[in-house]
C-alpha positions in Angstrom: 0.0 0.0 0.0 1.6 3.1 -1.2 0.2 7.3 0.0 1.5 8.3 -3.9 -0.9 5.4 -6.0 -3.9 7.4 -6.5 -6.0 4.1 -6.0 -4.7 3.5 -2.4 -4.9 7.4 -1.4 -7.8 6.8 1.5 -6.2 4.2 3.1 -3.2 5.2 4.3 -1.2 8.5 5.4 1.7 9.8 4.3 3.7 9.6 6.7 2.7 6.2 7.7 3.2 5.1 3.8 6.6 6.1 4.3 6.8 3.9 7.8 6.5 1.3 5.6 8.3 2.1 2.5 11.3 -0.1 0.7 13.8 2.4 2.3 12.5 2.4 5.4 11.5 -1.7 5.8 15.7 -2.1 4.7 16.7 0.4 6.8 14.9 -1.6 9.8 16.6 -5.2 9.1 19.7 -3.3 8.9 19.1 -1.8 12.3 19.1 -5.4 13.5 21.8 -6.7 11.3 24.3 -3.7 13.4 22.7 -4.1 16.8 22.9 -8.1 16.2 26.6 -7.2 15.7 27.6 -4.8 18.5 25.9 -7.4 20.7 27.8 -10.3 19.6 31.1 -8.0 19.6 30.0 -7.2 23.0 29.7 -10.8 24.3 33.1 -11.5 22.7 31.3 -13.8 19.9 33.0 -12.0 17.2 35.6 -9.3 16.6 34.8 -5.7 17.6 36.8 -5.1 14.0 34.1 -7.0 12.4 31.1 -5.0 14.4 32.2 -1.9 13.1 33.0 -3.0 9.9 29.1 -4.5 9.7 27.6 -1.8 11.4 29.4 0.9 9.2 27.8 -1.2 6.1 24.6 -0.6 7.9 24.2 2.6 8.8 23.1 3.5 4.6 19.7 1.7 3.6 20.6 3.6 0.4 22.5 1.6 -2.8 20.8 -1.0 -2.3 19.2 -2.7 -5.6 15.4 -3.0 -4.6 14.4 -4.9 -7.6 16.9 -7.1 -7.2 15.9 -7.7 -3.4 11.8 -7.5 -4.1 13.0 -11.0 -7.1 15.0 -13.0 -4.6 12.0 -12.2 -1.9 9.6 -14.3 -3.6 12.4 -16.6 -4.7 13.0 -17.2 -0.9 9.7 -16.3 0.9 11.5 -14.0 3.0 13.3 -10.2 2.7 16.0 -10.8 5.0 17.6 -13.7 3.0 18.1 -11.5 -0.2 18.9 -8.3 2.2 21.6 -10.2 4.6 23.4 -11.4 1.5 23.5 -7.7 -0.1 25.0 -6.4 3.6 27.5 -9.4 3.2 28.8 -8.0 -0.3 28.7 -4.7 1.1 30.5 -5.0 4.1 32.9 -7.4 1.9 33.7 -4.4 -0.3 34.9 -2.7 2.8 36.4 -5.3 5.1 36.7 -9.3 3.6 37.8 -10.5 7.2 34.4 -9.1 8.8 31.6 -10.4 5.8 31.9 -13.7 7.8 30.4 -12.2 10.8 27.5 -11.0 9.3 24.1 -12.2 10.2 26.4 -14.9 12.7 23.6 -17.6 14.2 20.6 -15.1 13.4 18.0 -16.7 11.2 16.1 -14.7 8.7 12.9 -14.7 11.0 14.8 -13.2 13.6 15.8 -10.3 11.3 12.3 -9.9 9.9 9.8 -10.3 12.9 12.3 -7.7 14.6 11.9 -5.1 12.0 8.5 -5.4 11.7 7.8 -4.5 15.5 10.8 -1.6 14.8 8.1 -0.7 12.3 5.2 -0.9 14.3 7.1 1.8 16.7 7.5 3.9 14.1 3.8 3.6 13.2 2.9 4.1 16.7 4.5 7.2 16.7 2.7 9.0 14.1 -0.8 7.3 15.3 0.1 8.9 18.7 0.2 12.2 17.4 -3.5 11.9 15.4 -4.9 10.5 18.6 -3.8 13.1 20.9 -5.2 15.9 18.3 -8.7 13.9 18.0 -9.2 13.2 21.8 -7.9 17.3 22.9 -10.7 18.1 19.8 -13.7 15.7 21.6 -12.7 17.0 25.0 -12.9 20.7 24.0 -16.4 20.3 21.5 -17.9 18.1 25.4 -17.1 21.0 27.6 -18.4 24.2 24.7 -21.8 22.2 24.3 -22.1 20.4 27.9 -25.8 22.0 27.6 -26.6 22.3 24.3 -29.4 20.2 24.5 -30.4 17.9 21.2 -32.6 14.8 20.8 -31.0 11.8 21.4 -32.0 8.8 19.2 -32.4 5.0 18.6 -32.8 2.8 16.2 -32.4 6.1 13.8 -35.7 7.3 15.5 -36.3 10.0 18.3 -36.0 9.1 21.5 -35.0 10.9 25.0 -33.5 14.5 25.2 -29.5 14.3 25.7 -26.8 17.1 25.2 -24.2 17.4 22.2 -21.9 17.6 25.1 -22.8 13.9 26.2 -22.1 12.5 22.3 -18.8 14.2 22.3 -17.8 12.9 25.4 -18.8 9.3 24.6 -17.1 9.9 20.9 -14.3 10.4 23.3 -14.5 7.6 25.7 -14.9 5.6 22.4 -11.4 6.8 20.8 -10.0 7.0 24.3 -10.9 3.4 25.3 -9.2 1.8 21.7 -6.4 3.7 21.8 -5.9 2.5 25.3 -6.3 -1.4 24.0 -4.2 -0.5 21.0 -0.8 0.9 23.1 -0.8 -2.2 25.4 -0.9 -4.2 22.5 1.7 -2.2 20.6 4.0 -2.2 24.2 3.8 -6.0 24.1 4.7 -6.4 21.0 8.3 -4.3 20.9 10.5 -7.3 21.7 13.3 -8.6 20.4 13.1 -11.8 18.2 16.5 -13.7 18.0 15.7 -17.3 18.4 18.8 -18.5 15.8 17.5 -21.4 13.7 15.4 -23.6 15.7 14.6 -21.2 18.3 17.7 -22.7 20.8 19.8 -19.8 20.5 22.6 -22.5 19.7 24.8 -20.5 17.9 25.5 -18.1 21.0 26.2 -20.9 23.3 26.4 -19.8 27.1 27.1 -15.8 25.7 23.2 -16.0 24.7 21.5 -14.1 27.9 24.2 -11.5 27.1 23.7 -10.9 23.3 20.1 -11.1 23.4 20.2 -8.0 26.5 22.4 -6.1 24.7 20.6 -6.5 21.3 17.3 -5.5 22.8 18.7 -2.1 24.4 20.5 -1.1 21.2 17.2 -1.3 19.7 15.0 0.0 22.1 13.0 -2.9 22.5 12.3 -5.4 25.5 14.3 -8.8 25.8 12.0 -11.9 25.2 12.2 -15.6 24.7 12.0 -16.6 21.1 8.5 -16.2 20.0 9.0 -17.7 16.2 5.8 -19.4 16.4 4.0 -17.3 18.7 2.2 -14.9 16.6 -0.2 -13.8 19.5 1.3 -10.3 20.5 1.5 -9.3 16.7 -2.4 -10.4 16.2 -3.4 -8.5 19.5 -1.8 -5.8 17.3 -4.2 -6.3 14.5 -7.2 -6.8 16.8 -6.5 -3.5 18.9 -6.4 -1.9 15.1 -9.5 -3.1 14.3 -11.4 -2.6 17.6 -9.8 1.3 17.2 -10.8 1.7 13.8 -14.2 0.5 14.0 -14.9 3.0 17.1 -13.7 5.8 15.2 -15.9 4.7 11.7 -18.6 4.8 14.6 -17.6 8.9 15.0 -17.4 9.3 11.2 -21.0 8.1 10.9 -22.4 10.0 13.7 -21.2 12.9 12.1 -22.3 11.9 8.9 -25.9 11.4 10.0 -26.3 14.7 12.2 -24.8 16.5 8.9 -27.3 15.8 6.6 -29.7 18.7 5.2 -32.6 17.1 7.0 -30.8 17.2 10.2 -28.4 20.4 10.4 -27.1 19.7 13.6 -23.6 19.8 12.5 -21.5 20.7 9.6 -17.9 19.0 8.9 -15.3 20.5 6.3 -15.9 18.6 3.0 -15.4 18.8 -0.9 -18.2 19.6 -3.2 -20.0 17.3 -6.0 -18.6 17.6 -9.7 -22.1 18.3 -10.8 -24.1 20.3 -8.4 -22.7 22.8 -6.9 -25.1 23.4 -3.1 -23.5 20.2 -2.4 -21.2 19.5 0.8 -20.1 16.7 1.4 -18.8 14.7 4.3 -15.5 13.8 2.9 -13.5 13.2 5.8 -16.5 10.9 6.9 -16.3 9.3 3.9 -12.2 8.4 3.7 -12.5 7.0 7.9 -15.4 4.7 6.7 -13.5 3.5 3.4 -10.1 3.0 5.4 -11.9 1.9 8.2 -14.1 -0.7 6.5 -11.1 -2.6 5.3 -9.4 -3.2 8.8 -11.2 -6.3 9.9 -10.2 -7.9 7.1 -6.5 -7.0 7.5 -6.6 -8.1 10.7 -8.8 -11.5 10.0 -5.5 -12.4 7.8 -3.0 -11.9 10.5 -5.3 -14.3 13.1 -5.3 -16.5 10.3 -1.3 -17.0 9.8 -1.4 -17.7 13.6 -1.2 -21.0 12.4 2.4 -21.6 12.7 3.9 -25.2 11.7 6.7 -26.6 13.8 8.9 -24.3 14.6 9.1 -22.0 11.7 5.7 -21.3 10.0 4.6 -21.5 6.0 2.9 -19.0 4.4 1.0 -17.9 7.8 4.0 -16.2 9.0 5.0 -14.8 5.0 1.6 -13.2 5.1 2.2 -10.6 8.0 4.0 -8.2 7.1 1.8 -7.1 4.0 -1.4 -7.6 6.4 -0.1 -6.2 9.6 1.6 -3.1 7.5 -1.9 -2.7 5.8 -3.8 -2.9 9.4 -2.0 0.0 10.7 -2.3 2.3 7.6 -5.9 1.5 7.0 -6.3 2.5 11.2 -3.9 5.3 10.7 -6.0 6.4 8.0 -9.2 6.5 9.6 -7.5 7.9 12.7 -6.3 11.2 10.6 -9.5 11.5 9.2 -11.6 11.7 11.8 -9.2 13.8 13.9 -9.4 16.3 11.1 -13.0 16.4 11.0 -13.8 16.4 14.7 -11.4 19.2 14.6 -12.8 21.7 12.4 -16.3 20.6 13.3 -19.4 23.0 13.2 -22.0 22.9 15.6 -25.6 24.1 15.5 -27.4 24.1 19.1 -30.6 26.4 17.6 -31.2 23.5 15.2 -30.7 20.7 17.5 -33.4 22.6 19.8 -35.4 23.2 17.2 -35.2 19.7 15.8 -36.5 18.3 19.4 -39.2 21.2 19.9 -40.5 19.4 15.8 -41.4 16.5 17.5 -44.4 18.1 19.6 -42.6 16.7 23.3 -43.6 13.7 22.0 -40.3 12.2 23.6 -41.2 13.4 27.0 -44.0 10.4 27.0 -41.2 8.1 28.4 -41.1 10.7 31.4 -44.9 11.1 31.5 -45.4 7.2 31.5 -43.2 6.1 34.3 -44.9 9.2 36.8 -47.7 7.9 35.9 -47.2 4.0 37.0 -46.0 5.6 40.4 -49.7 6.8 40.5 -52.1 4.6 38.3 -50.1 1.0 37.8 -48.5 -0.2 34.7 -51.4 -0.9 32.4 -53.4 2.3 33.2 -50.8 4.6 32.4 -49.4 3.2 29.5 -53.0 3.5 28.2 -53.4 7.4 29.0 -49.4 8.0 27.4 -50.8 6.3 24.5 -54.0 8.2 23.7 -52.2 11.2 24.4 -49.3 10.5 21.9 -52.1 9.7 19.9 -54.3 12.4 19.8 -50.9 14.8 19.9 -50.2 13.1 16.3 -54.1 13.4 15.3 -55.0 17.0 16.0 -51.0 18.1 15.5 -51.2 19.3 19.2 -48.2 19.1 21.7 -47.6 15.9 23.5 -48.0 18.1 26.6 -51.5 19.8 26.0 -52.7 16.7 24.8 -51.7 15.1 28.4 -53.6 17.8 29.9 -56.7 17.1 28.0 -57.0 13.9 29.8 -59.0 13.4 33.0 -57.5 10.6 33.9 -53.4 12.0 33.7 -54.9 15.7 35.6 -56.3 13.5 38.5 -53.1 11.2 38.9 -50.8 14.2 38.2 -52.0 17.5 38.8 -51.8 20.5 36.5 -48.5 21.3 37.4 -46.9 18.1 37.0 -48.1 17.9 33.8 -47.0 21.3 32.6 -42.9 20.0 33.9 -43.1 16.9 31.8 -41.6 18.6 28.9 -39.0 20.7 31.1 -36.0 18.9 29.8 -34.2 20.0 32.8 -33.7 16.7 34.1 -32.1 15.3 31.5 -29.6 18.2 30.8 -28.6 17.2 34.6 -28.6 13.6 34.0 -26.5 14.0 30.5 -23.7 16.7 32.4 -23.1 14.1 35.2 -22.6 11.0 33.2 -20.5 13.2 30.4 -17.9 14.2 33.3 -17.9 10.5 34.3 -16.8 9.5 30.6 -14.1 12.3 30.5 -13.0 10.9 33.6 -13.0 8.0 33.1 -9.9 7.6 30.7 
């Protein structure tokens, strides 16, 4: 997946495209080709000459013949085979003594699984930054509308009064919560791989704990057991992304819905149609839902490759690094998008008002019905709601006056209960206590 192909331009970033470009993915397996090195120099495995000789050879992912490497990749299954033996000629150009060293008792699993999480860091980074503009946004648009009162609905219907305030601070609670699953799964995945061939660590022999200590603070990453096999902390990787990006496509079609001409209640930044120009359209919506929409399948292919053979998997573990790199854009993709909407969103509180007076209180019945069971029972009071709503809808009267038009709700209630069941005071109270719970609450 490539930011400059015009046909994959909603589904990553540009920065993470770069994350994962050629120069970056070589520039990775070299990071653990040098560290693997200064490790092993460390230990007294190999010559300190030699380190410095490899990790001089390392420090350029430039020169390198990409088409060449991308031919022997699918001649091998596997980048690092092509890659290691490139680093060998290079580092033989410069020092024929120290190309033996190279790559000494790695295998080619232990140079790719620890480039992809080096990649996933880098990801992580620019995710981080997106998140912490879209949850600053939702925090700020909760506490400017904490009262602006709208109608909350179900099922795509009216239902009971609730503030914008309360929507933005459960948007937030929403991004909060899967960004919060999403970093422990990214923090348990940055470890070290280096299991040698079988996963023994052989080739070290009793300098092992030493190499693998050093190798894992070079590169900034925790020690850990070989895990060649183990394919659980890079699928909680995947999951977290698709829990994330699926809570955010949530966002993008909240805003969607409350944008449209019918509604008002909102208006988002967007482009225009080709055709007719009163159009505005929802575009950054419309990219999160797109990028978004293509994340559980991603991640459904890296659970799938879990199924590891033996001790060094076919195919399942081959398929991760196109799936796993795909997962992230796809959820950094959404994740820009909706940050960029939520933060230059428009809010309209006179039309959300207006929108909830249009229903005639109608959605003050729930309120009317459960006073009314205090007084009458259940069956008798859902009877004199009902008429009411009924006669409200039938002589295009107010819920309320309707009510009060009934003998049977002025006995129960009184005149002045009646005239407070459409005070939505109760429910702008209700709404600003559990909002400041969900900001809270992260």
């Amino acid at each position: 997946m490539s930011g400059d192909r015009l046909i994959d331009a909603f589904m990553t970033t540009p920065a993470l495209a770069e994350v994962f470009s050629d120069r970056t993915v070589i520039g990775a397996m070299l990071a653990f080709e040098s560290a693997l090195a200064v490790a092993e120099a460390r230990a007294g495995l190999i010559p300190a000459s030699a380190a410095e000789a490899i990790a001089a050879a390392a420090a350029d992912e430039d020169g390198f013949d990409v088409p060449a490497l991308l031919r022997e990749t699918r001649r091998s299954a596997t980048p690092s085979i092509p890659l290691v033996g490139a680093l060998v000629d290079r580092v033989r150009s410069r020092s024929p003594e120290a190309a033996a060293y190279v790559h000494w008792g790695a295998t080619s699993q232990d140079v790719a699984d620890t480039a992809l999480v080096l990649l996933l860091g880098r990801a992580r980074f620019f995710l981080a930054d997106h998140q912490r503009a879209l949850t600053a946004a939702l925090r700020r648009l909760s506490d400017s509308h904490a009262s602006s009162l709208m109608l909350g609905r179900t099922l795509l219907q009216p239902a009971t009064p609730i503030t914008f305030g309360l929507k933005a601070a459960v948007w937030y609670q929403i991004a909060a919560g899967g960004w919060s699953r999403l970093e422990t799964a990214f923090d348990n995945a940055a470890t070290v791989q280096l299991g040698g061939a079988t996963g023994t660590r052989g080739a070290f022999g009793d300098k092992e704990p030493a190499i693998a200590a050093v190798l894992a603070d070079e590169l900034g990453l925790t020690p850990s057991l070989p895990w060649h096999t183990d394919r659980g902390r890079i699928g909680a990787v995947a999951c977290g992304c698709a829990i994330h990006a699926g809570g955010l496509a949530k966002i993008a079609r909240d805003v969607a819905l409350l944008m449209q001409a019918e509604i008002g209640e909102v208006l988002a930044d967007g482009g225009g149609s080709s055709t007719m120009p009163h159009k505005r359209n929802p575009s950054g919506c419309a990219v999160a839902l797109a990028a978004a929409a293509r994340v559980p399948g991603f991640a459904s292919s890296v659970l799938a490759g879990q199924v590891q053979e033996l001790e060094r998997g076919l195919g399942g573990w081959q398929l991760e690094w196109s799936a796993v790199s795909d997962t992230v854009q796809a959820t950094g993709a959404t994740l820009a998008a909706v940050a960029d909407t939520v933060e230059h969103l428009q809010v309209f509180p006179e039309r959300m008002r207006a929108n909830l007076d249009a229903t005639g209180g109608a959605v003050f019945g729930e309120r009317a019905m459960l006073q009314l069971r205090l007084k009458t029972g259940r069956e008798n009071a859902d009877a004199i709601v009902n008429a009411a709503l009924e006669r409200s809808r039938r002589e295009s009267i107010p819920f309320q006056a309707a009510l009060g038009a009934s003998a049977e709700a002025v006995a129960a209630l009184g005149r002045a209960e009646i005239d407070a069941v459409s005070n939505p005071d109760v429910y702008v109270r209700e709404a600003e206590r559990v909002r400041r719970e969900l900001l809270a609450g992260s």
